[in-house]
C-alpha positions as CSV (number, residue, x, y, z in Angstrom):
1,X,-1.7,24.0,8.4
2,X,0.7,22.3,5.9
3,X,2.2,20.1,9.3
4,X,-0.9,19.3,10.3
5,X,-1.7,18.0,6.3
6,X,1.2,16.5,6.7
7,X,0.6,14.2,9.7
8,X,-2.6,13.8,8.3
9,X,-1.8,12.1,5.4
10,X,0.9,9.9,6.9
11,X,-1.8,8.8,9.6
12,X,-3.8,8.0,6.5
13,X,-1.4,6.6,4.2
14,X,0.1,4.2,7.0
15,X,-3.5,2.8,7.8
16,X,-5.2,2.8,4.5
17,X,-1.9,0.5,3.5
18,X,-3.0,-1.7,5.9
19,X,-3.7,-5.5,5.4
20,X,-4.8,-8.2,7.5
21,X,-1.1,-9.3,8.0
22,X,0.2,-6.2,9.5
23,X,0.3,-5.7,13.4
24,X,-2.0,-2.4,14.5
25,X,0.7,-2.3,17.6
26,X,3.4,-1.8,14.2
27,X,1.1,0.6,12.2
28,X,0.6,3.2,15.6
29,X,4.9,3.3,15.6
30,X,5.3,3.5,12.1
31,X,2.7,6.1,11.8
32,X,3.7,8.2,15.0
33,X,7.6,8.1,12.5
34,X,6.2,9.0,9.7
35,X,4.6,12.0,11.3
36,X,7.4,12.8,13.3
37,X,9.4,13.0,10.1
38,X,6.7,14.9,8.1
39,X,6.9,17.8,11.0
40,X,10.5,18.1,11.3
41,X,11.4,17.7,7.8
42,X,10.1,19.0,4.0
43,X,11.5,18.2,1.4
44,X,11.5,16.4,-2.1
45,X,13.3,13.3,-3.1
46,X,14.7,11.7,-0.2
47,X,12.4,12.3,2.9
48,X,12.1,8.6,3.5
49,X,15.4,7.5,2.1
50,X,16.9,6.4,-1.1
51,X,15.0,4.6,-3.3
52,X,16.9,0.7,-3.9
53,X,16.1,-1.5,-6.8
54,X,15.1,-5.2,-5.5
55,X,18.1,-6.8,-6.3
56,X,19.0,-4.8,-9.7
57,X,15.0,-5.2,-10.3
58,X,11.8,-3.2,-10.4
59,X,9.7,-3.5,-7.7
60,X,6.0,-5.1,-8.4
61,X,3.3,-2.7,-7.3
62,X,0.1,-4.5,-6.9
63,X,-2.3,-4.6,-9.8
64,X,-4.9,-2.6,-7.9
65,X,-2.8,0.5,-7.6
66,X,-1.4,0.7,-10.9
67,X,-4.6,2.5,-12.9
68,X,-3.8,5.4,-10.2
69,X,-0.8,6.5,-10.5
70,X,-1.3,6.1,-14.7
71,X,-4.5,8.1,-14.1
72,X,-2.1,10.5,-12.1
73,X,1.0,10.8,-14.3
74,X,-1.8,11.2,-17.6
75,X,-3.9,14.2,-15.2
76,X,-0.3,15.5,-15.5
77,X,0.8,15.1,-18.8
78,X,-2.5,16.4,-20.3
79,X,-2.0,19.4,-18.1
80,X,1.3,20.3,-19.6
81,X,0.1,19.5,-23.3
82,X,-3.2,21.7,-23.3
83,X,-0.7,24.6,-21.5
84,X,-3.0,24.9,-18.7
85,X,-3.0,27.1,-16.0
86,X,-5.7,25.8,-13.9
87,X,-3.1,24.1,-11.4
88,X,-5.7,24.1,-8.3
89,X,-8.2,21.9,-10.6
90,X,-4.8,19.7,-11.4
91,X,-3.4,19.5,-7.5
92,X,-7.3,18.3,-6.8
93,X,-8.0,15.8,-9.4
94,X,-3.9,14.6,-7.9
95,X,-5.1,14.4,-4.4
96,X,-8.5,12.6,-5.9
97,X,-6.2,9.9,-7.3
98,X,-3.1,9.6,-4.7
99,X,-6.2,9.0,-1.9
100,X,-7.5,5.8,-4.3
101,X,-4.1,4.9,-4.6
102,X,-3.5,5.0,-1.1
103,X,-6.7,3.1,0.0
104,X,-6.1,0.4,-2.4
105,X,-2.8,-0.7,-1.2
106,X,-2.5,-3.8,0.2
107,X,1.4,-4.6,-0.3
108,X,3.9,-5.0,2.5
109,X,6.9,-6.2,2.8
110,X,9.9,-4.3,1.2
111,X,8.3,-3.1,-1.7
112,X,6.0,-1.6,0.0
113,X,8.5,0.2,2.0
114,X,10.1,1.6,-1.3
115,X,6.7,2.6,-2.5
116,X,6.5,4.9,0.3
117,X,10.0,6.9,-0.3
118,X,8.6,7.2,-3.9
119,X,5.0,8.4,-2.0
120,X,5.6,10.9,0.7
121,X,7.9,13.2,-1.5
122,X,5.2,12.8,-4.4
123,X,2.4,13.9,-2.2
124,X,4.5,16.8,-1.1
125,X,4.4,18.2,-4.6
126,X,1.1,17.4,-4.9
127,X,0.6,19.7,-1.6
128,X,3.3,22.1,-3.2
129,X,0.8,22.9,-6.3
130,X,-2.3,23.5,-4.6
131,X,-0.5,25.8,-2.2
132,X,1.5,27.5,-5.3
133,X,1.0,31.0,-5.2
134,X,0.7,31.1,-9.2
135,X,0.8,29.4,-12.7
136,X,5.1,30.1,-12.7
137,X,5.5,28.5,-9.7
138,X,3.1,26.0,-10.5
139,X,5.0,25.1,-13.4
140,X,8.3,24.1,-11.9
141,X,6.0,21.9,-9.4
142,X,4.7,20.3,-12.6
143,X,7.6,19.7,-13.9
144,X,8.8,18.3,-10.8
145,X,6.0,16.0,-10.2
146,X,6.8,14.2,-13.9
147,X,10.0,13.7,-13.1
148,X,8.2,11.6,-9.8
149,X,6.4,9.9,-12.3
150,X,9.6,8.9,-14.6
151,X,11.1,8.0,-11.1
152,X,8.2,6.0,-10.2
153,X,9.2,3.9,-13.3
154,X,12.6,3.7,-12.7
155,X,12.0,1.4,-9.7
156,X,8.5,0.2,-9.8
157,X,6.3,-2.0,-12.6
């Protein structure tokens, strides 16, 4: 079940990051690596690769998909504040905001590449906590998926 999430959302994320500019011919490769990669390999932080700066910079992430991932990283945050243990309802209101995120992409280019080695291992976790098995576990996820966030920062603005 989790591989066949996993494709799933890289067949998603790959079209619903599409824009006008991009080659369908380019998105049907990229998407059959992406899934590739997703079955044969899970895990966090450097599925796609390592993250580069663009040229000692932050990346721009287009204005669009910014409220998002804020929404996202503030789900989280409130989460750890109010001690809460409801991690399913957390993990779905996640998935509720990565799938706007991902729909309202329309960069390309490098950036956009580097977005997606920040996304795939983030939506792993995301994955990771609504599969936890209980609040502990859930926990170390949370705690994993804010230091995505402070990485997200690191390299994008």
């Amino acid at each position: 079940m989790k591989i066949f999430l996993l494709t799933l959302i890289a067949t998603v994320t790959m079209w619903s990051c599409s824009s006008e500019t991009h080659n369908h011919a380019e998105h049907d490769h990229q998407a059959a690596e992406h899934t590739e990669e997703a079955h044969h390999e899970h895990h966090h932080g450097d599925q796609a690769g390592t993250l580069e700066l663009n040229n000692g910079a932050k990346w721009m992430v287009n204005t669009e998909m910014k409220p998002f991932v804020q929404e996202g990283e503030k789900l989280v945050q409130q989460y750890v504040n109010a001690n809460s243990t409801d991690y399913k309802k957390l993990a779905a209101n996640l998935t509720t905001q990565n799938d706007q995120l991902m729909s309202s992409c329309t960069m390309d280019g490098k950036s956009h590449d580097e977005l997606h080695k920040w996304l795939h291992p983030h939506l792993d976790l995301v994955e990771d906590l609504a599969e936890a098995p209980d609040a502990s576990v859930a926990m170390d996820i949370v705690k994993k998926l804010q230091e995505s966030y402070g990485l997200y920062h690191q390299y994008f603005e």
